[in-house]
DRENTORKOL-3810 file (N, C-alpha, C; in nm, 4 decimals):
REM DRENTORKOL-3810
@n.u->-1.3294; n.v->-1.3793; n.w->1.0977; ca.u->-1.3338; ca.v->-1.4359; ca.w->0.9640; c.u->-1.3295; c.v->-1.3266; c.w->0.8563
@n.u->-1.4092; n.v->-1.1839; n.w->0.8505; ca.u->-1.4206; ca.v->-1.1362; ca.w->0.7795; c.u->-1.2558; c.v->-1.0376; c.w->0.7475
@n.u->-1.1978; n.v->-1.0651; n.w->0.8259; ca.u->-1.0512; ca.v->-0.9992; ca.w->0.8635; c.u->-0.9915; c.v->-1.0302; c.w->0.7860
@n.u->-1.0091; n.v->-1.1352; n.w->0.7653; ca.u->-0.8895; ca.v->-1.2073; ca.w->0.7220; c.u->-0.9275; c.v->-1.1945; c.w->0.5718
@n.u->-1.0565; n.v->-1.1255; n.w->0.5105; ca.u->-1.0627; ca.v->-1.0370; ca.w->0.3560; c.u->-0.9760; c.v->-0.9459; c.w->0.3179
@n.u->-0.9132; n.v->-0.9175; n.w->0.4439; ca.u->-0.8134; ca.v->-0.7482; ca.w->0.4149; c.u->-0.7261; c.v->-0.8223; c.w->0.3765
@n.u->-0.6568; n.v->-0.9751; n.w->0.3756; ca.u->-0.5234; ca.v->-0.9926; ca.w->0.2771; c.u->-0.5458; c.v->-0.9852; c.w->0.1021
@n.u->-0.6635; n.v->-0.9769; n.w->0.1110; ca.u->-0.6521; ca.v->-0.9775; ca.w->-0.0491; c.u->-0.6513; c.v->-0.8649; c.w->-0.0829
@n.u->-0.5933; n.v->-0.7228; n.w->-0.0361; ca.u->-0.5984; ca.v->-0.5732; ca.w->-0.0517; c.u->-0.5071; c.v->-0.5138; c.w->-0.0385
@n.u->-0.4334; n.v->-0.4387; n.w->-0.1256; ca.u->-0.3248; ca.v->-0.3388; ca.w->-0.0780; c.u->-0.3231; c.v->-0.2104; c.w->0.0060
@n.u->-0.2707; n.v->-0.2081; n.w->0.1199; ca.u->-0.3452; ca.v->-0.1100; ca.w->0.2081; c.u->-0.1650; c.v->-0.0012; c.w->0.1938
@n.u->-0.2304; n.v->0.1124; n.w->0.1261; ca.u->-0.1491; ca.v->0.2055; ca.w->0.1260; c.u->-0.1428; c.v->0.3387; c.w->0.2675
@n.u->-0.0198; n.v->0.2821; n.w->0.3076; ca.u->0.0123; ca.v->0.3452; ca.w->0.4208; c.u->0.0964; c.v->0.5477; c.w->0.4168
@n.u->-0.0147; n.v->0.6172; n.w->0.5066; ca.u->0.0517; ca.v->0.7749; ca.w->0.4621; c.u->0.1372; c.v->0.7472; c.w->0.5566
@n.u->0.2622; n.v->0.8363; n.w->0.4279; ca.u->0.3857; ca.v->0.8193; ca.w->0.4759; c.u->0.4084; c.v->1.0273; c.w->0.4292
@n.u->0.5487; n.v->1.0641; n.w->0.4284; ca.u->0.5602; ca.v->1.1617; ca.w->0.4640; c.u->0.5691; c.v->1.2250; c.w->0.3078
@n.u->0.6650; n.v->1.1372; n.w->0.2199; ca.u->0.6310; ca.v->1.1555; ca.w->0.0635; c.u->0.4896; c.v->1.1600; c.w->0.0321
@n.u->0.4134; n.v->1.0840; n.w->0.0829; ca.u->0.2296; ca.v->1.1283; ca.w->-0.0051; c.u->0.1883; c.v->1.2247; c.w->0.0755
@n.u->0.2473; n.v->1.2567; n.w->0.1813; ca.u->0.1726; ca.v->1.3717; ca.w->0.2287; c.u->0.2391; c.v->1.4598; c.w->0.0876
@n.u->0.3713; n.v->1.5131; n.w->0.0852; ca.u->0.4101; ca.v->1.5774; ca.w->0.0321; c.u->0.3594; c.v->1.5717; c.w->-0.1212
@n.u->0.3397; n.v->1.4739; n.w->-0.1664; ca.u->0.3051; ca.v->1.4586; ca.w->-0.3273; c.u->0.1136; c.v->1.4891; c.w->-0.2901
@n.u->0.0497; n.v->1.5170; n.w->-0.1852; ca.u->-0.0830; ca.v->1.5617; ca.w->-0.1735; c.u->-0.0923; c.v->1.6588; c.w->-0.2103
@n.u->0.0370; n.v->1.7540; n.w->-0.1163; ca.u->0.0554; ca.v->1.8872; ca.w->-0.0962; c.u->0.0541; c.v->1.9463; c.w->-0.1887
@n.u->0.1338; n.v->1.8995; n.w->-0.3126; ca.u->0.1542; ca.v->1.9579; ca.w->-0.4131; c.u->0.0509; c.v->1.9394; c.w->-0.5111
@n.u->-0.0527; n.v->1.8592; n.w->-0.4902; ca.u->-0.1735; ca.v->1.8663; ca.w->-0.5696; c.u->-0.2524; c.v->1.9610; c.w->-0.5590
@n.u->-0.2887; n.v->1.9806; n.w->-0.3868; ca.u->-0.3436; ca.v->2.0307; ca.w->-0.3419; c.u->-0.3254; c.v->2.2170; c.w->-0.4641
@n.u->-0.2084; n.v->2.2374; n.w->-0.4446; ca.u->-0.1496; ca.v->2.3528; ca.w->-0.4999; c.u->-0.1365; c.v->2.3681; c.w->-0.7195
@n.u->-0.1651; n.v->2.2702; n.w->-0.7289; ca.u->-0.1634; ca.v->2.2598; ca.w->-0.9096; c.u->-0.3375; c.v->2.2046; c.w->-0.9650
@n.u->-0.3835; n.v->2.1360; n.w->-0.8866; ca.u->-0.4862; ca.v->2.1008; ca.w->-0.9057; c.u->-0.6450; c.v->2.1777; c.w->-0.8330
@n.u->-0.5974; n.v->2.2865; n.w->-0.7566; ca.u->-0.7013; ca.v->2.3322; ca.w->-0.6910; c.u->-0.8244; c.v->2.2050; c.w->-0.6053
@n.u->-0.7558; n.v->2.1379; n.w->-0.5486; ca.u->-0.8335; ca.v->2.0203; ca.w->-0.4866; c.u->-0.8272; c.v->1.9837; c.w->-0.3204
@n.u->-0.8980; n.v->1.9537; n.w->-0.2547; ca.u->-0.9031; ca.v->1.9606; ca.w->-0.0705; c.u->-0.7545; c.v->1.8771; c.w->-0.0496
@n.u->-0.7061; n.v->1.8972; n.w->0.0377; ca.u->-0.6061; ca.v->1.7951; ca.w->0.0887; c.u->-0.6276; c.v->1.6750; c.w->0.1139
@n.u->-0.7736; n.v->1.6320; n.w->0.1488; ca.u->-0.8265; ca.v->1.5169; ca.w->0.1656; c.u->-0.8551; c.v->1.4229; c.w->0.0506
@n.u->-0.9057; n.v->1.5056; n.w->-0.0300; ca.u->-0.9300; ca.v->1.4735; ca.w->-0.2129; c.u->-0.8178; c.v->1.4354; c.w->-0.3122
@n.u->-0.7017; n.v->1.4938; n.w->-0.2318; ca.u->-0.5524; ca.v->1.4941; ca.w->-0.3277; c.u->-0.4846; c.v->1.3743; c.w->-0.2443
@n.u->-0.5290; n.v->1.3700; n.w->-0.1192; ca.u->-0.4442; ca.v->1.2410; ca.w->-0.0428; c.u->-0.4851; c.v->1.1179; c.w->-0.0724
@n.u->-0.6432; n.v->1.1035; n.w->-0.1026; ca.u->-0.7716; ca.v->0.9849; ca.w->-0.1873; c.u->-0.6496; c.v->0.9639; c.w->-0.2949
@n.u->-0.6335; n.v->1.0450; n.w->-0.3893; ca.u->-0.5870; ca.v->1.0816; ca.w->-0.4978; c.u->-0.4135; c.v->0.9887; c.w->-0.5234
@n.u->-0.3398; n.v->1.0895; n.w->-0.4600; ca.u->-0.2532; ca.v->1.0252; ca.w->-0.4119; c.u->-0.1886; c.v->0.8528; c.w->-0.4229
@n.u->-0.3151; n.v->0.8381; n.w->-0.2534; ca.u->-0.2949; ca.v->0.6636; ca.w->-0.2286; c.u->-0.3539; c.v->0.6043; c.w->-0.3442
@n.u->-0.4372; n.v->0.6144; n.w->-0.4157; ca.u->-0.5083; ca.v->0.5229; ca.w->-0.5418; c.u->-0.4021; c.v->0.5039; c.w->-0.6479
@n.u->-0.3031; n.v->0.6172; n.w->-0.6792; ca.u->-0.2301; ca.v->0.6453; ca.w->-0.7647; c.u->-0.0800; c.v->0.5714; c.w->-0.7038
@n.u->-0.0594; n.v->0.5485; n.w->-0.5746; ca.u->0.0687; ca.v->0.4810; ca.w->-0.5470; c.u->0.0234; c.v->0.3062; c.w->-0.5165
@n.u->-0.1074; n.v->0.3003; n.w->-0.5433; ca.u->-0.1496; ca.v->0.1184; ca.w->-0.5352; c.u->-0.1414; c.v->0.1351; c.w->-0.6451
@n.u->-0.1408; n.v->0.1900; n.w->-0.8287; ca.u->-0.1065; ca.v->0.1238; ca.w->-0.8907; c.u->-0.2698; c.v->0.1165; c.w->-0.9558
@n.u->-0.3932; n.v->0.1915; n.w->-0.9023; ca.u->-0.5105; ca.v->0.1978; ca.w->-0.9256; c.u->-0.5654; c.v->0.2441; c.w->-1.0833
@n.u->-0.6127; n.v->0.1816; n.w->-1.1348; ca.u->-0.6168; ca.v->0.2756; ca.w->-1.2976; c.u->-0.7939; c.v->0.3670; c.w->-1.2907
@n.u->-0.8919; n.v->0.3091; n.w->-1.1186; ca.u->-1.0087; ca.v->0.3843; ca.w->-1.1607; c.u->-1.0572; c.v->0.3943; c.w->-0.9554
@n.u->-1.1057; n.v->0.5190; n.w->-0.9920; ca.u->-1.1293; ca.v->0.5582; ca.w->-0.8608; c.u->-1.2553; c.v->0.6030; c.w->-0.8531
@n.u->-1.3223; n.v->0.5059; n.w->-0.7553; ca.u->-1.4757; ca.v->0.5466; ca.w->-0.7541; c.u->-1.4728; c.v->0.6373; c.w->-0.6099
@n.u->-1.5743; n.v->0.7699; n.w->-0.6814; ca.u->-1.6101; ca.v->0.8301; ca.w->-0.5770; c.u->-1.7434; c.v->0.9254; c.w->-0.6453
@n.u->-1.7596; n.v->0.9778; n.w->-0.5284; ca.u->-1.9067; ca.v->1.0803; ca.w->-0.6027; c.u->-1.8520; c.v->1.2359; c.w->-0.5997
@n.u->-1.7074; n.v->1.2551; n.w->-0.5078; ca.u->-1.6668; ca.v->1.3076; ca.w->-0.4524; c.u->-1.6283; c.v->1.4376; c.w->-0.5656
@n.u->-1.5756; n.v->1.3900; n.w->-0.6632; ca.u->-1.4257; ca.v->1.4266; ca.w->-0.7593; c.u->-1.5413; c.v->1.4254; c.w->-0.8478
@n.u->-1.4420; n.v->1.5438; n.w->-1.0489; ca.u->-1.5405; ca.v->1.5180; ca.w->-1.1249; c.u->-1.5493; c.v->1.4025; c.w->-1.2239
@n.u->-1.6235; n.v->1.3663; n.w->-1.2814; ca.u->-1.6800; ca.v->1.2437; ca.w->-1.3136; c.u->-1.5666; c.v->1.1968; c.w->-1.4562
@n.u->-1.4806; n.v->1.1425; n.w->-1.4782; ca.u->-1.4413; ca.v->1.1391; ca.w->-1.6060; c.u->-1.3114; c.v->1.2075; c.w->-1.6300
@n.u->-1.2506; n.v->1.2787; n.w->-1.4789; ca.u->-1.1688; ca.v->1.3339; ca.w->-1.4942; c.u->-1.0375; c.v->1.2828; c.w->-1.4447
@n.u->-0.9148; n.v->1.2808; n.w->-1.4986; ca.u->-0.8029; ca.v->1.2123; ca.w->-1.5260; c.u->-0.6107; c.v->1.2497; c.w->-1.4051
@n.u->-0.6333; n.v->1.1599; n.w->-1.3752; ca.u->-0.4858; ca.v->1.2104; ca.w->-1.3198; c.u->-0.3629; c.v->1.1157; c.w->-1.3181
@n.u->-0.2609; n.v->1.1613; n.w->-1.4655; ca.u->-0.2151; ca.v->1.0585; ca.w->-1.5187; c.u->-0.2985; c.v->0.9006; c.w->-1.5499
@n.u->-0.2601; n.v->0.7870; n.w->-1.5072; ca.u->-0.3593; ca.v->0.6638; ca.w->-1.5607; c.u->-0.4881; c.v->0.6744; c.w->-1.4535
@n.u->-0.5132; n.v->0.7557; n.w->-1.3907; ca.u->-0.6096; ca.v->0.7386; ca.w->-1.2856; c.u->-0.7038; c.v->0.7914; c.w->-1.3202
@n.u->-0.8405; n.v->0.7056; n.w->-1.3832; ca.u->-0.9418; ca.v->0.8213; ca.w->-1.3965; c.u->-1.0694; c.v->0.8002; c.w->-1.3326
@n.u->-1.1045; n.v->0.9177; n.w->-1.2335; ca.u->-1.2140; ca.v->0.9262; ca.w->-1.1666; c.u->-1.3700; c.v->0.8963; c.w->-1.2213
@n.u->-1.4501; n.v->0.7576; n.w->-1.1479; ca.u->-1.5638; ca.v->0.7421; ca.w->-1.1705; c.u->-1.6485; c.v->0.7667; c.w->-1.0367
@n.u->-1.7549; n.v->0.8594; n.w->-1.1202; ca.u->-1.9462; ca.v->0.8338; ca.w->-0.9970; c.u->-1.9706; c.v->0.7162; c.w->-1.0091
@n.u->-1.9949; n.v->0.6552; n.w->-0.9079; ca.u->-2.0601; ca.v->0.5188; ca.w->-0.9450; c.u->-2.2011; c.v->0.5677; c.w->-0.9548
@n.u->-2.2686; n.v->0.7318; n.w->-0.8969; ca.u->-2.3685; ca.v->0.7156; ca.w->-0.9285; c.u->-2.4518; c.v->0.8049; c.w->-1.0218
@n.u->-2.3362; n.v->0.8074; n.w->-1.1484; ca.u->-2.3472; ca.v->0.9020; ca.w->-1.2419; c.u->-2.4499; c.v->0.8214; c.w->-1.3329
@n.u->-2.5878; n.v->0.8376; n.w->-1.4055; ca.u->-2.6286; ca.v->0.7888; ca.w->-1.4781; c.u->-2.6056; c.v->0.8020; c.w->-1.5832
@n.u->-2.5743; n.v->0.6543; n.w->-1.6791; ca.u->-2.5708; ca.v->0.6564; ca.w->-1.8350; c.u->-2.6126; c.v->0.7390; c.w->-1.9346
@n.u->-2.5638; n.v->0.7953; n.w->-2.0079; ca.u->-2.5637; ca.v->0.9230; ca.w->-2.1418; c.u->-2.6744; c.v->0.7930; c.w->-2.2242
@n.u->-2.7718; n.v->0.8869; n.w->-2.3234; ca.u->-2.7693; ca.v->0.7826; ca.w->-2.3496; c.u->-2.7900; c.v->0.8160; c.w->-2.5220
END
């Protein structure tokens, strides 16, 4: 039952172009290959916000901009 939740999700598949468009992050952005491939797939679904704790908080790649979910409120 719970399977059948994954149709409501776009599941972006690595292909040999996002490796390559990683690669090249990896190299302009000073960022892990793992971090630029996150990066990447969020950015080829079409994603405008990417939660992680991972990346820095507020920071932008093209329409994609990275949130902490467990960054606390400025206040």
């Amino acid at each position: 039952m719970v399977i059948l939740l994954l149709y409501h999700f776009f599941i972006v598949s690595i292909s040999v172009p996002l490796i390559v468009a990683a690669t090249r992050r990896v190299e302009t952005a000073n960022l892990s290959f793992w971090d630029s491939l996150i990066i990447e797939s969020a950015i080829k679904s079409d994603a405008r916000r990417l939660w992680t704790e991972d990346l820095q908080d507020g920071q932008t790649c093209g329409e994609l901009m990275i949130m902490n979910p467990f960054k606390s409120p400025t206040k």
